[in-house]
C-alpha positions in Angstrom: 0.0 0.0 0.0 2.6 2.5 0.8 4.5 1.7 -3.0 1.2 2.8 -4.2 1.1 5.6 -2.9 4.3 6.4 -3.4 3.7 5.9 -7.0 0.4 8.0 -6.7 2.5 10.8 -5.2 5.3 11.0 -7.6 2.5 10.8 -10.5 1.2 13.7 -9.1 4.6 15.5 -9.0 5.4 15.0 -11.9 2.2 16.0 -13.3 2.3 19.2 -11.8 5.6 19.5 -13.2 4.5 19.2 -16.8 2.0 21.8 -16.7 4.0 24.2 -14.7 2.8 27.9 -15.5 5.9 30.1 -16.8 4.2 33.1 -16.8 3.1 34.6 -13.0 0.1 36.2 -12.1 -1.2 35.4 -15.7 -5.0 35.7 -13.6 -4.1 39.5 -12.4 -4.9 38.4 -9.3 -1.9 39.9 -7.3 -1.8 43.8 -8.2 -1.0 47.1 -6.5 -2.9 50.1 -5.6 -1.4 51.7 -8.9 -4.0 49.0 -10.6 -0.7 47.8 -12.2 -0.2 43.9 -12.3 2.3 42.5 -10.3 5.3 40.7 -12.3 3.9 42.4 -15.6 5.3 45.8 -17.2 3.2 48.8 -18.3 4.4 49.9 -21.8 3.0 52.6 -24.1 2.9 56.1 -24.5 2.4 58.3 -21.4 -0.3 60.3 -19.9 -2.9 58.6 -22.9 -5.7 56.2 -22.6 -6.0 53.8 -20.4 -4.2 50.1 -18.5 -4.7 48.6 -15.7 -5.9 46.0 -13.7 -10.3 46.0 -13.8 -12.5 45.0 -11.1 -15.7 45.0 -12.9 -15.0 42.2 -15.9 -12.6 39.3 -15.2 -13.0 35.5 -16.9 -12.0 33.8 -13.4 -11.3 35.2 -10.6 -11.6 39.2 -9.5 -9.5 41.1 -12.1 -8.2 41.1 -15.5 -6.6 43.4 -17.4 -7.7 46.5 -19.1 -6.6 48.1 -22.4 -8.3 50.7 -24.3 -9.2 54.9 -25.9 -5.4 54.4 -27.6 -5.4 57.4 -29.8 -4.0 57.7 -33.5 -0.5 56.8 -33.6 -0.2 56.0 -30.0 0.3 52.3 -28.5 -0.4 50.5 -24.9 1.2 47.3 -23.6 1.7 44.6 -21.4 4.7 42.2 -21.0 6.1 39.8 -19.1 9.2 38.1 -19.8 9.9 34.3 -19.5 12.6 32.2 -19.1 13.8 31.0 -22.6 16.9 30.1 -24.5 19.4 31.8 -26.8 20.8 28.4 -28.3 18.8 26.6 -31.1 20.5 23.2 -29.5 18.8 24.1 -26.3 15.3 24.3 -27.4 13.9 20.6 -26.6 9.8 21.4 -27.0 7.6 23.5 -28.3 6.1 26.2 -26.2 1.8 26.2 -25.7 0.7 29.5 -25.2 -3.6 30.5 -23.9 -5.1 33.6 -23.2 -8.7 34.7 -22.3 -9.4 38.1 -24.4 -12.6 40.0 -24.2 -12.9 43.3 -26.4 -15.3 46.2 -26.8 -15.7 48.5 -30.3 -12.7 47.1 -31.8 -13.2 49.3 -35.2 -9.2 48.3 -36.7 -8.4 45.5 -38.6 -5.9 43.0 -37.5 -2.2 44.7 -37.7 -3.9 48.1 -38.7 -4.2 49.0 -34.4 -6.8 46.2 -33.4 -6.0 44.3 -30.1 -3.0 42.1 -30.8 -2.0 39.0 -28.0 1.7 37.7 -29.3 5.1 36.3 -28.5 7.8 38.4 -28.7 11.8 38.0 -28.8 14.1 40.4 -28.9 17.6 41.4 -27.4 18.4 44.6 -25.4 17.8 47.6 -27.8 15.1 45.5 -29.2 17.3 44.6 -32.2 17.0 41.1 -33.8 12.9 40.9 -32.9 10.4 38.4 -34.1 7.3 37.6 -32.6 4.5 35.5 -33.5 0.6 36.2 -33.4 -1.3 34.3 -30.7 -4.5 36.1 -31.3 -5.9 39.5 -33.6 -8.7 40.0 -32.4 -11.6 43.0 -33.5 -15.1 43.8 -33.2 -17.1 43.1 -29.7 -17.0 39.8 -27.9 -17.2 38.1 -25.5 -14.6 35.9 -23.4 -12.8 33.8 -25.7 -9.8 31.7 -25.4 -7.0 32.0 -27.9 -4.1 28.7 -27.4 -1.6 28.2 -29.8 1.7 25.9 -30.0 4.8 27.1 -31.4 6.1 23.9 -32.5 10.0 23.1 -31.4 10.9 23.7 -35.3 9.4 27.6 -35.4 11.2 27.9 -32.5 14.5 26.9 -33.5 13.7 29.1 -36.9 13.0 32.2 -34.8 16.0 32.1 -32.8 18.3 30.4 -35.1 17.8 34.1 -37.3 19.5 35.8 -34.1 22.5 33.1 -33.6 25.1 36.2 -35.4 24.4 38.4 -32.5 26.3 37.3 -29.1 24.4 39.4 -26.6 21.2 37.4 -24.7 17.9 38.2 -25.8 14.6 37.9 -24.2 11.5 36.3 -24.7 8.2 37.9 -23.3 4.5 37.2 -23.5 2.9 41.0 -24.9 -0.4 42.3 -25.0 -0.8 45.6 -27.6 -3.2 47.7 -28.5 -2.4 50.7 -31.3 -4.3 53.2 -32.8 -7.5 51.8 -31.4 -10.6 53.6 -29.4 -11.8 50.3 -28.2 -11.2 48.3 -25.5 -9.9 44.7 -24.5 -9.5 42.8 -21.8 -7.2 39.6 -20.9 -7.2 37.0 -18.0 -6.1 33.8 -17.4 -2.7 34.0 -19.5 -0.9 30.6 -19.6 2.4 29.6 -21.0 4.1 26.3 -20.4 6.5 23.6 -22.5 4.9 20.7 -24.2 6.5 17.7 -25.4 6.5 17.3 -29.1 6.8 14.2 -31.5 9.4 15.0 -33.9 9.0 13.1 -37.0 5.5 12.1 -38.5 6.6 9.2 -41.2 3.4 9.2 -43.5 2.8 6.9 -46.7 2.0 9.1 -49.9 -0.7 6.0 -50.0 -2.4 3.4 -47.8 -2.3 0.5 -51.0 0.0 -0.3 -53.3 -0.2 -2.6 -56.5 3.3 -3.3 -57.2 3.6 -2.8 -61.5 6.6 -1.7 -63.3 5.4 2.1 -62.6 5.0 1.5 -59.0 7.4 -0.4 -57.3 8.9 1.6 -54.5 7.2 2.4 -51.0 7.4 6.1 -50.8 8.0 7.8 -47.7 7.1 11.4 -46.6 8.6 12.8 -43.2 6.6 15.9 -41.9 7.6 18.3 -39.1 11.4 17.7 -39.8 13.2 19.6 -37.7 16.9 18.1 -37.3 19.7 18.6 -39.8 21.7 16.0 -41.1 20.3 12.7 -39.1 20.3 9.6 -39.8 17.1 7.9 -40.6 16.4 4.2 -40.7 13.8 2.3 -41.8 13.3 -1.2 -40.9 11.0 -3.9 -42.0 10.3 -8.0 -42.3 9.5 -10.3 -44.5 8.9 -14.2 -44.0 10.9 -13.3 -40.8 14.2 -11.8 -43.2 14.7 -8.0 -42.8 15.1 -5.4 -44.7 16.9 -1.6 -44.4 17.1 1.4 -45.7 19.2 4.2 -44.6 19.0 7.6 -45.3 20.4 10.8 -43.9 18.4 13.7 -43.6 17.9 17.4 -43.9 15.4 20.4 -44.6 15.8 19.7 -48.2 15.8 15.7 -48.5 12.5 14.6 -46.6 11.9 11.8 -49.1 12.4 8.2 -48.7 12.3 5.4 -51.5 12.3 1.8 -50.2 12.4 -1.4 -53.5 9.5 -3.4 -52.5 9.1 -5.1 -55.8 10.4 -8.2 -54.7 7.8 -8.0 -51.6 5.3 -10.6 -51.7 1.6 -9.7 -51.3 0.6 -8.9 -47.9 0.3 -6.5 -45.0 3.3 -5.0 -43.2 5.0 -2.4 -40.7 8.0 -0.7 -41.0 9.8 0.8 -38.3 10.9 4.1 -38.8 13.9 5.6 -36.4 15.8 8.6 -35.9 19.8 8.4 -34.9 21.8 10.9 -33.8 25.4 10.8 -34.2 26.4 8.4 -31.1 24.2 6.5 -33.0 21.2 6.4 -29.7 17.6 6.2 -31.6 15.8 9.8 -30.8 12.3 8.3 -31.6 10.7 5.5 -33.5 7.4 5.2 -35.4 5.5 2.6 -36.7 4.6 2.8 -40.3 1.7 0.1 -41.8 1.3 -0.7 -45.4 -0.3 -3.2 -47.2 0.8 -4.8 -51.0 -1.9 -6.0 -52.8 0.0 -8.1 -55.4 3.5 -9.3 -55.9 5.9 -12.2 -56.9 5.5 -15.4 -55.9 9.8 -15.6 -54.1 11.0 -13.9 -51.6 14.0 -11.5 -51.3 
């Protein structure tokens, strides 16, 4: 009884671990007499329009957060940074980002001042940015949650276009609003790391008729994102295997296996990434099924 709760315990530890929160106070909760939110930044231009923490519409909880009456050429924010990574090799998951927006006489279209939610990276001087949209919203509604992933390989892409510059940049959660008379609202900001399956090995068909103008297996691999690994596909037939070894990169996702020689029948292929020590990253299983062939084996 006491292994099982043991077990029970560090299941629920390590549960709690995955879906740990990186952002703080994303509910607004915890704020200051100021009405400014603690472990968020006020950004914008001065003395204009109005942010700050509101008591009167929240999507759990008290509070939210309050943006709006941003004049012509004018801009409020909110930020908070999280912890991130300046190395592309560092990067192991992709990142899951949710956010609860309402908004009130939101008269701009997206990117022309309306209510922008995004992810932001930038070094000090804000040189060498890129962010990435995780809602535009316009128009009145009501609460509505926003959740995107930014998968481990647009990650990598958006950093990798800093690795010339040496100095540490940062990575921040930002709520804008420009040139906008409206109002919006967020609550109940989330940001936390997700584990992400690497390689999707998918069959350009389910069938194949083996005939003089079809007698490979063709292979597509989606969501590549390593450079120059090693890819191996394995396979059986009457108990005798088969191999087929190809290294990868961004522009060679394509892989040919001979299976004219196969006889009839239904089969899996094992699909594996290796890194350079030669340890297997990830396998898939791959099904397939030959509806006619020879009558000998290879």
């Amino acid at each position: 009884m006491k292994h099982l709760q043991a077990l029970m315990i560090l299941f629920v530890f390590c549960s709690t671990a995955l879906a740990e929160n990186l952002i703080k106070n994303g509910n607004f909760e915890q704020n200051y007499k100021n009405k400014s939110a603690k472990y968020w930044a006020q950004l914008g231009s001065k003395g204009i329009g109005h942010k700050g923490v509101d008591d009167v519409n929240s999507k759990d909880g008290k509070y939210s957060y309050k943006l709006s009456n941003c004049p012509s050429r004018k801009y409020l924010a909110i930020t908070q940074s999280i912890k991130g990574f300046n190395k592309v090799s560092d990067i192991k998951k992709s990142l899951k980002i949710s956010v609860w927006i309402k908004t009130d006489s939101i008269t701009k279209k997206p990117y022309e001042g309306a209510g922008e939610f995004c992810f932001w990276t930038h070094n000090k001087g804000h040189r060498n940015s890129g962010s990435i949209a995780i809602a535009s919203v316009r128009g009145t509604t009501g609460w509505t949650q926003y959740t995107k992933t930014i998968t481990l390989k647009d990650l990598r892409r958006l950093i990798g276009r800093k690795q010339g510059d040496k100095k540490p940049f940062t990575w921040t959660l930002r709520a804008n609003l420009f040139n906008q008379p409206g109002s919006m609202w967020i609550d109940k900001v989330e940001c936390e790391w997700v584990e992400e399956k690497p390689l999707i090995c998918k069959l350009d068909a389910p069938e194949y008729t083996i005939d003089r103008k079809n007698a490979f297996l063709n292979i597509t691999v989606k969501d590549f994102i390593n450079n120059k690994i090693k890819l191996v596909i394995t396979g059986k037939s009457n108990n005798k295997l088969f191999q087929k070894q190809i290294v990868l990169n961004k522009l060679n996702t394509k892989v040919e296996i001979d299976i004219s020689k196969l006889k009839a029948g239904t089969f899996t292929l094992t699909a594996s990434l290796i890194d350079k020590t030669g340890k297997i990253i990830i396998a898939e299983k791959i099904n397939f099924k030959k509806i006619s062939g020879p009558s000998f084996d290879f």
